[in-house]
Residue, then its C-alpha position, 0 to 999 in steps of 0.5 A: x047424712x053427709x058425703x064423708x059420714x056415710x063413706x065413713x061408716x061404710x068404711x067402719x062397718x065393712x071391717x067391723x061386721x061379722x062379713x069381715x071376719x078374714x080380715x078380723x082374724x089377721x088383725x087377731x093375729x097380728x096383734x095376739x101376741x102383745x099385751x097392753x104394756x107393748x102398746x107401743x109394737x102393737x101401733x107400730x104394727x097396726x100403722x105399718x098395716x095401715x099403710x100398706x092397705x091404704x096404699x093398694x085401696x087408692x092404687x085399686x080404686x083408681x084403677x091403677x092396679x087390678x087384681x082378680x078377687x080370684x087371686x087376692x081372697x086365697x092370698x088373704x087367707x094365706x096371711x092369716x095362716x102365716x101370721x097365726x103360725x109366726x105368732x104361735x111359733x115365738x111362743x113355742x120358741x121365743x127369740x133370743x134377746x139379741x134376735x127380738x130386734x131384728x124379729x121385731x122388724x121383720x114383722x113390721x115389713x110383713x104387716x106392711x107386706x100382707x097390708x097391701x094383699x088385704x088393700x086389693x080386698x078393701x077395693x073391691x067392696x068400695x069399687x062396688x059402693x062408688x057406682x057413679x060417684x063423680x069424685x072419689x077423694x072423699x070417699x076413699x079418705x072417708x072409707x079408709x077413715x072408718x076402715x081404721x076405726x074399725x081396726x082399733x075396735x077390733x085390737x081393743x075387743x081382742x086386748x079386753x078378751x086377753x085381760x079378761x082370760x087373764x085376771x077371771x079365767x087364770x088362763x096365762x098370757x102364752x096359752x091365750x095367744x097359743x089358744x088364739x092363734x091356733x084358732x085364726x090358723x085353723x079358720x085360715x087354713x079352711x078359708x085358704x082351702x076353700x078359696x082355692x078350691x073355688x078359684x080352681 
């Protein structure tokens, strides 16, 4: 296997895997209350994501920033927290059609935002996995690839589960995005308390 596929892989499999799961149930959350007719925020979200998990899993790698895991694993499950909570609320209380917009931007920058704490945790595990690998570009691009393949699966797995509830279980689009982010907030709240309660 070469260089690049097995990085790939790795990458594909760190966010992919069940040992995965906090960074899972952001993405779950993140993209919970979008139906299939809203691919277009849905892409919007996942890159601005993207982006910033990318940008902090080069900056860490490279050793450039440095943030004790003791600090980023409760600041990850605070985003799943947060991003549960604001998905619930604009089901609870939708925004007006003149707010949707600006609603919409704000949680374009805070995918970005909560992007770079979840990139910190990417680091970590392929800092490990480097050990004494004389180049690094490779393997970072390579990882990152398969991060987002990873990435896609899960929001695809998730859109299935939702169209699923829908069409053979009658269950309506708002209870199945209250149901799932309620579940996502209730798991982050005890990730974040035992995070910090281990950090202490």
């Amino acid at each position: 296997m070469s260089e690049f596929a097995l990085y790939l892989r790795m990458g594909y499999h760190h966010i992919a895997s069940i040992g995965a799961w906090d960074h899972i149930l952001f993405v779950a959350a993140l993209t919970a209350a979008y139906g299939v007719h809203e691919w277009k925020r849905i892409a919007v979200l996942v890159t601005a994501f993207t982006l910033g998990h990318s940008t902090t899993l080069a900056l860490a790698t490279l050793n450039v920033v440095t943030v004790s895991p003791r600090i980023v694993e409760p600041l990850i499950a605070a985003t799943i927290v947060f991003m549960a909570f604001a998905a619930i609320g604009d089901q609870l209380v939708p925004p007006s059609d003149s707010a949707r917009t600006a609603a919409m931007r704000r949680r374009y920058v805070t995918a970005g935002l909560f992007g770079l704490i979840h990139g910190l945790g990417f680091a970590s595990a392929l800092r490990a996995l480097l050990g004494a690998e004389s180049s690094i570009a490779v393997p970072l691009f390579a990882f990152n690839l398969g991060l987002e393949a990873g990435q896609v699966l899960i929001v695809s797995v998730f859109f299935a589960l939702g169209i699923a509830a829908d069409r053979w279980l009658h269950v309506r689009r708002r209870d199945w995005v209250l149901i799932l982010s309620g579940a996502a907030a209730g798991i982050g709240l005890t990730l974040l308390v035992d995070r910090l309660t281990n950090a202490a």
